[in-house]
C-alpha positions in Angstrom: 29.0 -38.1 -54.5 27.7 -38.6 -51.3 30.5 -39.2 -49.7 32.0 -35.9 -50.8 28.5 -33.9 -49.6 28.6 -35.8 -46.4 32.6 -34.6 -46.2 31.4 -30.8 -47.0 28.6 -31.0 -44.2 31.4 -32.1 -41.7 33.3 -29.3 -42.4 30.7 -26.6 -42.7 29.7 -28.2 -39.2 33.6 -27.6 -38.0 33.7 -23.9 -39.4 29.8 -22.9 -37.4 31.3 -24.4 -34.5 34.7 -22.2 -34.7 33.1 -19.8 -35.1 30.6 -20.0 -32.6 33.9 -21.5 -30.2 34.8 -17.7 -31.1 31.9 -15.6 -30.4 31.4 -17.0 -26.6 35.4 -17.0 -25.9 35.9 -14.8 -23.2 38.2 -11.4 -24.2 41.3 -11.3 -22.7 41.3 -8.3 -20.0 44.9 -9.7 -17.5 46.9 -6.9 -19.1 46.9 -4.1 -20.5 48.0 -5.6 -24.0 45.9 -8.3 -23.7 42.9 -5.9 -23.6 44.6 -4.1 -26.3 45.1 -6.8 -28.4 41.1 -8.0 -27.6 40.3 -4.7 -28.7 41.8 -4.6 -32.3 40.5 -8.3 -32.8 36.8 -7.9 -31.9 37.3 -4.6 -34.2 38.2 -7.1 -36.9 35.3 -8.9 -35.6 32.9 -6.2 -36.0 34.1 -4.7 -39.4 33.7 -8.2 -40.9 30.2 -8.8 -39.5 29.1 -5.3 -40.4 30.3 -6.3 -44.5 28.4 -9.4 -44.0 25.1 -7.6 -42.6 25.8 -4.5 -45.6 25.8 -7.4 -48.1 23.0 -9.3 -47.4 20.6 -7.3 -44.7 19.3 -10.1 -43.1 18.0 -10.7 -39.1 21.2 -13.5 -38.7 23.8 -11.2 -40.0 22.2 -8.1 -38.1 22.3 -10.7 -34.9 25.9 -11.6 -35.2 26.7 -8.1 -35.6 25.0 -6.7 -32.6 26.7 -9.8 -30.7 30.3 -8.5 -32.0 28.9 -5.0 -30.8 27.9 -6.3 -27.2 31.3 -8.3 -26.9 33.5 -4.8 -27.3 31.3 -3.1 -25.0 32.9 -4.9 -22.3 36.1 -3.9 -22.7 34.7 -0.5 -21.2 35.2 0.3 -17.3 31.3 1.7 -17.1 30.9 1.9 -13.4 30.7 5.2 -13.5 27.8 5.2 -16.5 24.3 4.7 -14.8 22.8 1.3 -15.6 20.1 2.2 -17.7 22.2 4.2 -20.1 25.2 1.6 -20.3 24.3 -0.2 -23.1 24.2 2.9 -25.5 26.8 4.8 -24.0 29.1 1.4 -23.9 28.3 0.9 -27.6 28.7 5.0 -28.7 32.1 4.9 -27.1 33.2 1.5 -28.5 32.4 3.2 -32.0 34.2 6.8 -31.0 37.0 4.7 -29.6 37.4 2.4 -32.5 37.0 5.8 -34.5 40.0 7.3 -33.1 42.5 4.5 -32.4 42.6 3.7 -36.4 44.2 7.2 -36.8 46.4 6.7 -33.7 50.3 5.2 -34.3 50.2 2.2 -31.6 53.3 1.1 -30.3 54.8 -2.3 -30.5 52.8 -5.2 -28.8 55.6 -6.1 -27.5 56.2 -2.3 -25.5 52.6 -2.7 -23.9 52.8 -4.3 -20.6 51.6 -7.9 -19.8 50.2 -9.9 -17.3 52.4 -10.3 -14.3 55.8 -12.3 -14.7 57.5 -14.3 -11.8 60.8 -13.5 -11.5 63.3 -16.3 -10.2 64.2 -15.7 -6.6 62.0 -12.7 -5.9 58.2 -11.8 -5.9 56.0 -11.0 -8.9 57.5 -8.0 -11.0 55.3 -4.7 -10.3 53.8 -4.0 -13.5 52.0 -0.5 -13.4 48.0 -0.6 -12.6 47.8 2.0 -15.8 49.3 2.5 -19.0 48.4 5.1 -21.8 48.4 4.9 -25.7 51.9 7.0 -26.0 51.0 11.0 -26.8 47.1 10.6 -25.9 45.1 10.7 -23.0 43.2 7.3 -23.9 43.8 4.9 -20.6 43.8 1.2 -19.8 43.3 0.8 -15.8 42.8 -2.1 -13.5 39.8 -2.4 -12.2 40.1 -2.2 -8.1 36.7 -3.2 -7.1 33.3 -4.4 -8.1 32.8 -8.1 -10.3 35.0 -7.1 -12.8 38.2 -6.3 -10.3 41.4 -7.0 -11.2 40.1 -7.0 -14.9 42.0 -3.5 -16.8 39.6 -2.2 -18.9 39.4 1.4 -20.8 39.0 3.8 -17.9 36.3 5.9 -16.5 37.9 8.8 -17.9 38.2 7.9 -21.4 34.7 6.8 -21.4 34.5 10.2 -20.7 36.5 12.3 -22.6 36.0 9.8 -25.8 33.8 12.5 -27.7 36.5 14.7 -27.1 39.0 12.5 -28.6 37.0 12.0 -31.7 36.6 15.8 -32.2 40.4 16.2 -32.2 41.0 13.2 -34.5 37.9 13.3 -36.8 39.8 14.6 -39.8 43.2 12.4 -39.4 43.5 10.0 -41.7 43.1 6.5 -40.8 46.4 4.2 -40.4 44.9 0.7 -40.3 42.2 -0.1 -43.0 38.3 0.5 -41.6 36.1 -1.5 -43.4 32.9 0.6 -42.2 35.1 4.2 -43.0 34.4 6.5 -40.0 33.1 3.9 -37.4 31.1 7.1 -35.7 29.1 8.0 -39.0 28.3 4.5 -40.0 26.9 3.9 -36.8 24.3 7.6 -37.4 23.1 6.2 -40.9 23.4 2.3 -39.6 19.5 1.2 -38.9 18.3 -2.5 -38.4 16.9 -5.7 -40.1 13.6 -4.0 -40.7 14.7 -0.7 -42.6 17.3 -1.9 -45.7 20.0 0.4 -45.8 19.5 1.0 -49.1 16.6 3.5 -47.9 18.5 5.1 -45.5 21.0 5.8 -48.5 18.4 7.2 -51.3 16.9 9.5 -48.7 18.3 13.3 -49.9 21.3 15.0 -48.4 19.6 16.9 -45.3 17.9 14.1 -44.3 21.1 12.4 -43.2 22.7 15.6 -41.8 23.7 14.7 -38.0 22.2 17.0 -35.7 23.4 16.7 -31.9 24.9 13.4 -33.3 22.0 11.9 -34.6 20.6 12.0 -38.6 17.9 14.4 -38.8 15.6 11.5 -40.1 15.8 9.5 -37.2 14.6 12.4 -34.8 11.9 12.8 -36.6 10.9 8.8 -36.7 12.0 8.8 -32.9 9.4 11.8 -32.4 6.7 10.2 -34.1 7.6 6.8 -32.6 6.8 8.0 -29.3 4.0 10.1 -30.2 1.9 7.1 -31.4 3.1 5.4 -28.5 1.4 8.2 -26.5 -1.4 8.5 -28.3 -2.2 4.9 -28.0 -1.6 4.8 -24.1 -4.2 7.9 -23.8 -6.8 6.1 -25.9 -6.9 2.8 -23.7 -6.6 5.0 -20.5 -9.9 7.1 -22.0 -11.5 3.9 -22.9 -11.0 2.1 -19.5 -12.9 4.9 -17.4 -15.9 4.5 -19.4 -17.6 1.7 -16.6 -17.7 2.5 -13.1 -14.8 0.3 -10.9 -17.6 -1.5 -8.4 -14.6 -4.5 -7.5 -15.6 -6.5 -9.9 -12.9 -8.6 -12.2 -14.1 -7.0 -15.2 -13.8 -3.7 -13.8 -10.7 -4.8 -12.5 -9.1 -6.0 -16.0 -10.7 -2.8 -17.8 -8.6 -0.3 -15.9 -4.8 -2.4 -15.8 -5.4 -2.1 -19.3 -3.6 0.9 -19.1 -0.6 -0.2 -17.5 -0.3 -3.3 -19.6 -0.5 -1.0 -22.7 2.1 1.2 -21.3 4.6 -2.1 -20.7 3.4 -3.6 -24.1 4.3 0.1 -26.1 7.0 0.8 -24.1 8.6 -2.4 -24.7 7.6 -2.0 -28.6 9.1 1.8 -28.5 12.5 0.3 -26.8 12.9 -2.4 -29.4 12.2 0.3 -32.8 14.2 3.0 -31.5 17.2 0.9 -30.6 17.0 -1.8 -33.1 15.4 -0.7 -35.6 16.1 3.0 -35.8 19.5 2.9 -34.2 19.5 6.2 -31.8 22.8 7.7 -32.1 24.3 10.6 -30.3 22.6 12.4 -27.6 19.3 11.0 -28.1 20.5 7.4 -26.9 20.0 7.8 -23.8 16.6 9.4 -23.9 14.7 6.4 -25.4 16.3 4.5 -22.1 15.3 6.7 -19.9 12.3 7.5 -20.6 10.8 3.5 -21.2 12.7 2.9 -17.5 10.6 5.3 -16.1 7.6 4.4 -17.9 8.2 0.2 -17.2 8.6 1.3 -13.4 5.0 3.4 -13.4 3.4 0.2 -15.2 4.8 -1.9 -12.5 3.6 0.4 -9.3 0.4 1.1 -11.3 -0.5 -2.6 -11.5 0.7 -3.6 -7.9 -1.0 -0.7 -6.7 -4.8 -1.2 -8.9 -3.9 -5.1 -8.0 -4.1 -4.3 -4.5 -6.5 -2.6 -4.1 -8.4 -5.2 -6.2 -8.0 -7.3 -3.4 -9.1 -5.5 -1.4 -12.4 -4.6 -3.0 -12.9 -8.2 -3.3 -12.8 -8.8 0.1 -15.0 -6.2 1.7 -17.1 -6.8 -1.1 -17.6 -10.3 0.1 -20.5 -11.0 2.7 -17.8 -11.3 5.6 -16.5 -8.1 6.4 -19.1 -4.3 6.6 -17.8 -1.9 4.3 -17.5 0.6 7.0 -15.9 -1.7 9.9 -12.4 -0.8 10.9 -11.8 -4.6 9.0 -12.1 -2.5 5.3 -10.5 0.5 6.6 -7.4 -1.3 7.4 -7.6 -3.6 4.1 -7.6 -0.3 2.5 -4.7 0.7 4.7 -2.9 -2.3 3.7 -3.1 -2.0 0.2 -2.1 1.4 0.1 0.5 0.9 2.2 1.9 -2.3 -0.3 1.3 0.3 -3.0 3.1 3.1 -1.4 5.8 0.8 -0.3 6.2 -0.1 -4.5 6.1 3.2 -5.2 9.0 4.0 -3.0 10.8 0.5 -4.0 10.3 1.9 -7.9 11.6 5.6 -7.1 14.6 4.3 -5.6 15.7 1.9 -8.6 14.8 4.5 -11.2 16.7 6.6 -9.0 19.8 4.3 -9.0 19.1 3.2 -12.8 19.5 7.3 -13.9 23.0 7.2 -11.4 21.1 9.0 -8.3 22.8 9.0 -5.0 20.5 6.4 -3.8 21.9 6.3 -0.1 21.6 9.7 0.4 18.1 10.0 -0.4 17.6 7.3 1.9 19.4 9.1 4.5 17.6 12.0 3.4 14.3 10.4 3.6 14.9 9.2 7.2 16.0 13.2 8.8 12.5 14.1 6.7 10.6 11.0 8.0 11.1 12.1 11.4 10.3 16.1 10.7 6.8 14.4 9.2 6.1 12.6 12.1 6.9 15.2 14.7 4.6 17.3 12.5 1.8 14.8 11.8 2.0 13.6 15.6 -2.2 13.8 15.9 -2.3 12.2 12.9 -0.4 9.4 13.9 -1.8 9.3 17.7 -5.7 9.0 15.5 -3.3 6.4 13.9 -2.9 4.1 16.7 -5.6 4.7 18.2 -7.3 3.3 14.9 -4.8 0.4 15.3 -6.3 -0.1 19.2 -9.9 -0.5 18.3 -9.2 -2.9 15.5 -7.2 -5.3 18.2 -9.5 -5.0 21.2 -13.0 -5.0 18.6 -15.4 -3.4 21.2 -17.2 -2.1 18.6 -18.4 -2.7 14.9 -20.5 -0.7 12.6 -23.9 -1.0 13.2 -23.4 -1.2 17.1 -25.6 0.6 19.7 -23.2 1.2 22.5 -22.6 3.8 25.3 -18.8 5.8 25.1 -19.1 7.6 28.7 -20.1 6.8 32.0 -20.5 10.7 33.0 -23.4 12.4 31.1 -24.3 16.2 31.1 -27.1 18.3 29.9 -27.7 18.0 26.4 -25.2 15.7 26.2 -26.1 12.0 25.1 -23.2 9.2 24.9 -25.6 6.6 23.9 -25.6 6.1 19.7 -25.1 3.4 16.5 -21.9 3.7 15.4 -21.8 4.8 11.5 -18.7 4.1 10.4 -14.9 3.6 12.0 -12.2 5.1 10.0 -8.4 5.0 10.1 -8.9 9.2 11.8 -12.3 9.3 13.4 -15.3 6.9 14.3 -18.9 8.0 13.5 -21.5 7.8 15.7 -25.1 8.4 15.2 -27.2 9.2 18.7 -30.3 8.6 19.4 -31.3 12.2 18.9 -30.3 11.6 15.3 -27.2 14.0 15.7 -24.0 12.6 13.8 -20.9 13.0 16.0 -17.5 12.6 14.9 -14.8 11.4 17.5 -11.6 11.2 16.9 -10.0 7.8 17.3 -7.1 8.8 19.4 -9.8 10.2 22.5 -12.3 7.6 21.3 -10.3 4.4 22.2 -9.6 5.7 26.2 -13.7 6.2 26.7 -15.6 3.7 28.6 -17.3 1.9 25.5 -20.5 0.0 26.3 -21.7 -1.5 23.3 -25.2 -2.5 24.0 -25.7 -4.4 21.0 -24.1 -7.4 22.3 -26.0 -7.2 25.9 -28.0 -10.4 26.2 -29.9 -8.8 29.2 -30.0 -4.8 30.2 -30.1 -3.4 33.9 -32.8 -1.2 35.2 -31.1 0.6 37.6 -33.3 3.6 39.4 -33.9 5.0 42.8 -37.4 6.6 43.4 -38.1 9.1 46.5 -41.0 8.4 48.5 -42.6 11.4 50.4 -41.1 11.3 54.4 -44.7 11.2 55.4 -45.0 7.7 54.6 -45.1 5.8 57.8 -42.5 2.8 58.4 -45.4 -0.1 57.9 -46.2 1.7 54.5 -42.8 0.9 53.4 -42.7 -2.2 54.3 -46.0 -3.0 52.3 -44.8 -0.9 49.1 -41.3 -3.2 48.9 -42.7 -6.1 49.4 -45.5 -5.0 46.4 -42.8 -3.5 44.3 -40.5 -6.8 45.0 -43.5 -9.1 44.2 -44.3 -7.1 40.8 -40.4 -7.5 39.4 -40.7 -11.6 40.4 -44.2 -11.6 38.6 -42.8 -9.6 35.6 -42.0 -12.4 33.0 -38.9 -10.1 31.4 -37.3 -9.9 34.8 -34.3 -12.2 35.9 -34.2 -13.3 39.5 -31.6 -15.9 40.1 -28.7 -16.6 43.1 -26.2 -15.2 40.1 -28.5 -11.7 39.0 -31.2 -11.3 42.0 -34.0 -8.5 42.1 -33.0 -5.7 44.5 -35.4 -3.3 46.2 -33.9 -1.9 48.9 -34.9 0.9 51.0 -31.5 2.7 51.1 -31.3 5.5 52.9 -32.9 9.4 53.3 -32.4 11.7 51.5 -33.2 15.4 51.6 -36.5 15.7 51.0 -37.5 11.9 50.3 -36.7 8.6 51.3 -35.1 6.9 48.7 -35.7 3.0 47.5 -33.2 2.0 45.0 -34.5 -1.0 42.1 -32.3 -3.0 40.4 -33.4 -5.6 37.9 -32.1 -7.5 35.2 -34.3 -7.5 32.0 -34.8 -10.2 29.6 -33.8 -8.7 25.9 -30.8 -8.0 23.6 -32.9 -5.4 21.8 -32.4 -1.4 23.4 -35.8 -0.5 21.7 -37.4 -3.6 23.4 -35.7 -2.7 27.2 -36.8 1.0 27.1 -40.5 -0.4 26.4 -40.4 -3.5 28.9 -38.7 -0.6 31.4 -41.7 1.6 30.5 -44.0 -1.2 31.9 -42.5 -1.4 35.1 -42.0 2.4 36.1 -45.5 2.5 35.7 -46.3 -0.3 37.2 -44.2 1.1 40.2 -46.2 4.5 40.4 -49.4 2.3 40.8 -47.9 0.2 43.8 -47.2 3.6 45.2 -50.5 5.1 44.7 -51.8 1.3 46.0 -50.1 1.8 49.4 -51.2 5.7 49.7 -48.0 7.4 49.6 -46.6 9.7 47.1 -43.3 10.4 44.8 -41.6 13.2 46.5 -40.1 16.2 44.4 -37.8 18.5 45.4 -39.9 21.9 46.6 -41.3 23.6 49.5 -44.9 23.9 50.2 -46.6 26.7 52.0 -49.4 25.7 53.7 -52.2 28.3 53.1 -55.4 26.4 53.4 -56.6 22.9 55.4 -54.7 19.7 53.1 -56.8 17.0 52.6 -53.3 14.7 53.6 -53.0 11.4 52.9 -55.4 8.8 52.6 -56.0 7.4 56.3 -58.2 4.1 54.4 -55.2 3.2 52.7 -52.7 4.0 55.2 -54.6 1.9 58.0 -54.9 -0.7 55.2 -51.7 -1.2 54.4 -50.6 -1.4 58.6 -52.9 -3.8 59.0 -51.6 -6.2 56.0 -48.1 -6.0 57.6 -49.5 -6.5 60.3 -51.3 -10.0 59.7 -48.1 -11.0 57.7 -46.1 -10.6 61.0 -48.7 -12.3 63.0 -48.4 -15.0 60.2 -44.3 -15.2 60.0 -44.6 -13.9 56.4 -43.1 -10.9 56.1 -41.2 -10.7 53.5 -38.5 -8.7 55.1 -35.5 -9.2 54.0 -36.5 -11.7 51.2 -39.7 -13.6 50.3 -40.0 -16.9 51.0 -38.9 -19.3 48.8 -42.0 -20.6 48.4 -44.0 -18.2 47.8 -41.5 -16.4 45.7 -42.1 -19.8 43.2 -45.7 -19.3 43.5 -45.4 -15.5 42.3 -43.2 -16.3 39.4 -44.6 -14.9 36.3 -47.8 -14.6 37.4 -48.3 -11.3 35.9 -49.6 -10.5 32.4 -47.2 -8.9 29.7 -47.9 -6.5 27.9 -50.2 -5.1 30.2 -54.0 -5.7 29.9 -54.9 -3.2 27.1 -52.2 -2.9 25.0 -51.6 -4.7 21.3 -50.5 -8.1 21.8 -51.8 -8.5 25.3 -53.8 -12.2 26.0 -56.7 -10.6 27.5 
């Protein structure tokens, strides 16, 4: 007893592995009989499969079956099919083929050409690269070029035609026993694992009426397939805009929910309607084309929400200002990798569908170069955009200075706002916004004052000319002893303190002072620089001269002039310091510079903060 069940298990073990031996052996495609023969047998192959499946409506039968299916489908020449569509259109003209060849008379095997014979003494006999079924237009053609070359397959044209060639045979009889009947109509009622035949058979007459060479049933469970579909896909999209999308990964996983759904549904429509349902006709393309389109706008969808997720995240982190041209350009860059997907996407579906994909490439390139001629500011803000981001001068938040040259009611000094990929915002100190457009921005002079560790007081006042030569002296060597006194004033070998008396002008003499001052804060140099302009116009009124201004006075009554006590007080301090070999012309003594450092009090005496 055993010995006879292990016996049975060995051979049920040789018969699976025949028959699997079978299903992977590759179809003979050298000659045009040989694909003829492969054609009958896997037609053999199918019919039995498709009594099996009829019998017992099971997922393994139904699996062998769609196997046989996909085997025949490659005795087809589809180059000429676009990809996405192959698969039904391979399969629908298998069936139409199979269809119209059982009512055909075939010739003799032994009348179709074979593979290539060597004849003795000469070169391989010249065996045409085509041969047609006798009385029909139905071709077998070597394939020239592409993976399958040299292969001879049914051509192009009979791909083609095929549903032509079923109309004009349809009501033949059949010469070879079918086991399915008309191949084409058991294919229309034929549905999958998941729907027994047995329904599709009970359902009444005008239910399984073919219209447009599909049962009227199935469009409507195709309809309503893709309806629910739609309807689902529109609910999560609705239900994902409900929060706000502040960066956050919760935000973030809320709204690809809609592009998941779409792959998920999609993916679930694709298997039902080509499965399940069975799409016959001219609706089994749609179902392809439609989920190929939908699977590529999933795809750019995610990459594009994914980077821009990125992006969020990192201006969102502590190391870059939302506004700095840092963002801008991570903004830039993810658009960019989304646009670039988009364009990626378009061109595969384009390809997929059986678009010329070159020309729209060499298309895009003549219109590329009509949109840049036309969007040449654009692109000029652009680069300029590009140039601020490599040479930094500038971030948001900056005080700086963008012109040297300054006219009335003009003022070039203001904290930048924002930098974008067109224009940089700047906000003066007049609290006027100005917008400037990156192109003309990036060739100013760009001062940015918020990374001065010192500022330069840099002013020339004009003295009146009737201040006498020893008056001079003793208001620059006051004015040069206040800046050395001032504790916010540099005075080094590197950044000394100027006072010059520089030259005369038209109706004053003009003593130029240049300083460095101690502070990083523009607020804090316009007050410190407030402190010493004042404290200027007292040295001036010390020394008992005047600031000149540009008029002309008409002398109509007796002028009290200037103050001779002064005056004669001031020559006579010059004079003791020459008598002394101190005059501190052109510099002060070391020494006594030392002994003035800092020796002033700032703030002044009376104002906040002051020691005294």
């Amino acid at each position: 007893m055993f010995t006879r069940l292990l016996g049975l298990l060995v051979l049920l073990l040789i018969a699976g592995t025949a028959s699997a031996q079978s299903s992977l052996a590759p179809l003979d495609t050298s000659s045009p009989r040989g694909t003829m023969e492969s054609f009958l047998e896997v037609t053999e192959e199918v019919g039995r499969r498709y009594s099996a499946y009829r019998a017992s409506n099971e997922l393994a039968t139904y699996n062998a079956l769609h196997q046989a299916g996909e085997k025949a489908t490659r005795l087809l020449d589809l180059s000429q099919v676009p990809p996405v569509a192959r698969r039904e259109i391979g399969r629908e003209t298998y069936l139409l083929l199979w269809a119209v060849i059982a009512r055909l008379e075939l010739p003799d095997p032994a009348e179709i050409p074979d593979a290539y014979t060597s004849i003795e003494g000469k070169e391989k006999s010249q065996h045409p690269t085509r041969w047609r079924i006798p009385g029909t237009a139905i071709t077998i053609a070597r394939v020239e070029e592409g993976p399958r070359a040299g292969e001879f397959l049914f051509s192009p044209d009979t791909v083609r035609r095929v549903r032509n060639f079923y109309e004009i045979t349809k009501d033949l009889p059949n010469l070879r026993p079918v086991p399915v009947g008309d191949p084409h109509r058991a294919s229309q009622l034929f549905t999958g694992w998941m729907i027994p035949m047995a329904w599709v058979e009970a359902l009444p007459d005008w239910a399984n009426t073919a219209v447009l060479g599909q049962v009227l049933w199935k469009w409507f469970a195709l309809i309503l397939l893709f309806g629910l579909a739609l309807g689902a896909v529109i609910w999560v999209f609705r239900w994902s805009r409900r929060g706000p999308r502040d960066g956050s990964l919760r935000s973030f996983l809320r709204y690809i929910s809609t592009p998941l759904s779409i792959v998920v549904f999609a993916g679930l429509v694709r298997y039902l309607a080509r499965y399940q349902i069975n799409v016959t006709g001219n609706a089994a393309e749609v179902p392809d084309y439609l989920i190929e389109i939908a699977y590529s706008v999933a795809v750019v969808w995610l990459i594009w929400l994914s980077a821009n997720q990125i992006a969020l995240a990192v201006v969102a982190s502590s190391r870059i200002r939302p506004g700095s041209p840092d963002s801008h350009l991570l903004r830039l860059a993810a658009r960019t990798l989304g646009i670039g997907a988009i364009l990626v996407f378009i061109f595969r579906i384009a390809h997929d569908i059986g678009i010329p994909v070159y020309g729209l490439v060499a298309g895009a390139g003549v219109g590329g170069l009509a949109v840049a001629l036309a969007a040449r500011a654009t692109l000029e803000n652009f680069m300029g955009t590009l140039n601020l981001f490599a040479d930094s001068p500038i971030r948001v938040g900056d005080l700086c200075r963008y012109d040297e040259e300054t006219t009335e009611g003009w003022h070039p000094v203001g904290r930048v706002e924002s930098i974008g990929l067109r224009s940089t915002r700047i906000r003066r100190l007049d609290n006027t916004l100005i917008t400037i457009p990156n192109a003309e921005f990036a060739q100013k002079h760009i001062a940015n004052l918020s990374l001065c560790d010192r500022f330069l007081l840099n002013t020339t006042i004009g003295l009146r000319y009737e201040t006498t030569d020893d008056q001079l002296r003793f208001l620059l060597a006051e004015l040069r002893e206040l800046l050395h006194a001032h504790p916010k004033t540099i005075h080094t070998a590197a950044d000394p303190i100027r006072v010059r008396f520089v030259g005369f002008g038209d109706y004053c003499l003009n003593v130029a002072i240049r300083v460095y001052i101690i502070t990083s804060d523009y607020n804090d140099f316009l007050a410190i620089q407030e402190d010493i302009l004042l404290r200027v116009m007292t040295v001036v009124k010390q020394a008992g001269t005047g600031l000149a201004f540009p008029s002309r006075t008409l002398y109509l009554t007796r002028d009290g002039g200037l103050n001779d006590e002064r005056q004669q007080a001031a020559e006579k301090q010059v004079r003791k310091w020459a008598s002394a070999q101190t005059l501190p012309f052109p510099d002060p003594d070391e020494d006594y510079r030392k002994q003035i450092t800092d020796t002033l009090d700032y703030p002044p005496e009376g104002s906040p903060g002051s020691n005294a």
